[in-house]
C-alpha positions as CSV (number, residue, x, y, z in Angstrom):
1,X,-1.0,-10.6,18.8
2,X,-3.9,-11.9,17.3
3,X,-5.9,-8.8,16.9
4,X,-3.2,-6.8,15.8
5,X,-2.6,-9.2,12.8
6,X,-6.3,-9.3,12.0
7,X,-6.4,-5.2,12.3
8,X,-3.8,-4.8,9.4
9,X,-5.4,-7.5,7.8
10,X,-8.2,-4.8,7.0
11,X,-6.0,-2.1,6.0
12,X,-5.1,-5.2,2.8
13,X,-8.8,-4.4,1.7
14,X,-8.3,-0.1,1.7
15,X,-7.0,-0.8,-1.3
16,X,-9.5,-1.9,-3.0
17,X,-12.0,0.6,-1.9
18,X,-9.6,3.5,-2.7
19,X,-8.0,2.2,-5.9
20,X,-11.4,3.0,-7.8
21,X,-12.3,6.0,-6.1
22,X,-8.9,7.4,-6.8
23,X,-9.1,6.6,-10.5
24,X,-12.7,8.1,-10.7
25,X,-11.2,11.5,-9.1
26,X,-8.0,11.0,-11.8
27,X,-10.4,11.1,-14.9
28,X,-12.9,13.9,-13.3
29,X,-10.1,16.4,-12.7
30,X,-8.0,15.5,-15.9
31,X,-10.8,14.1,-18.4
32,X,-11.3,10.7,-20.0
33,X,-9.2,12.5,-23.3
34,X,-5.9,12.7,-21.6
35,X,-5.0,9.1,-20.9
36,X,-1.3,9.4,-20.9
37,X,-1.3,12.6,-18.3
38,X,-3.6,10.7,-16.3
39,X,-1.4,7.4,-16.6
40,X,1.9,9.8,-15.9
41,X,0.0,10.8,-12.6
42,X,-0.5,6.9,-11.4
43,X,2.9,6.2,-12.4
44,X,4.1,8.7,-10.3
45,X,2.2,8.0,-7.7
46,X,3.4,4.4,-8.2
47,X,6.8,5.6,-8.0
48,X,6.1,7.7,-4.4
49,X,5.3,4.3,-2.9
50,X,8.0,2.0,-3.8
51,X,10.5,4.1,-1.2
52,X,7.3,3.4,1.3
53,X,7.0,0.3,0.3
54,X,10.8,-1.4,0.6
55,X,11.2,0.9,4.3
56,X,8.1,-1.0,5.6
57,X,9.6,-4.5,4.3
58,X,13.0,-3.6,6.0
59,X,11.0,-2.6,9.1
60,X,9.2,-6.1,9.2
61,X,12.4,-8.3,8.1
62,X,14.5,-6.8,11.2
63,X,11.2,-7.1,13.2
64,X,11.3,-11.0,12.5
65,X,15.0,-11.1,13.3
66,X,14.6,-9.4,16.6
67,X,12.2,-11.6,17.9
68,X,12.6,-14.6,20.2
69,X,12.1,-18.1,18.7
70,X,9.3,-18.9,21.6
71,X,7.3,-15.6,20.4
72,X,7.7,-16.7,16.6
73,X,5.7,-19.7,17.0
74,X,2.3,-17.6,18.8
């Protein structure tokens, strides 16, 4: 249980290695002159991952209420 925790710990710091690169890409293909398309683009892409977002939290809060008390406390 311990390594899988730690595992997706590490996907916490993707993130931050992709956030940049991403918004590097954003203002090469659209140019540093179009900040709102590039800001509509984000916000979209913002807007993709709230759906992912709140089915992953509904994934872990019936995970939590499916488990055992004795396997809660490892």
């Amino acid at each position: 249980m311990k390594g899988t925790y730690f595992g997706a710990m590490g996907f916490s710091q993707l993130g931050s290695v992709i956030g940049p690169w991403a918004g590097g890409v954003c203002i090469d293909l659209l140019g540093p002159n179009r900040p709102s398309l590039i800001f509509s683009v984000l916000a979209g892409m913002t807007l993709l991952g709230m759906p992912l977002s709140a089915y992953a939290y509904r994934q872990v809060r019936t995970a939590a209420h499916s488990t055992p008390e004795m396997e809660k406390t490892l």
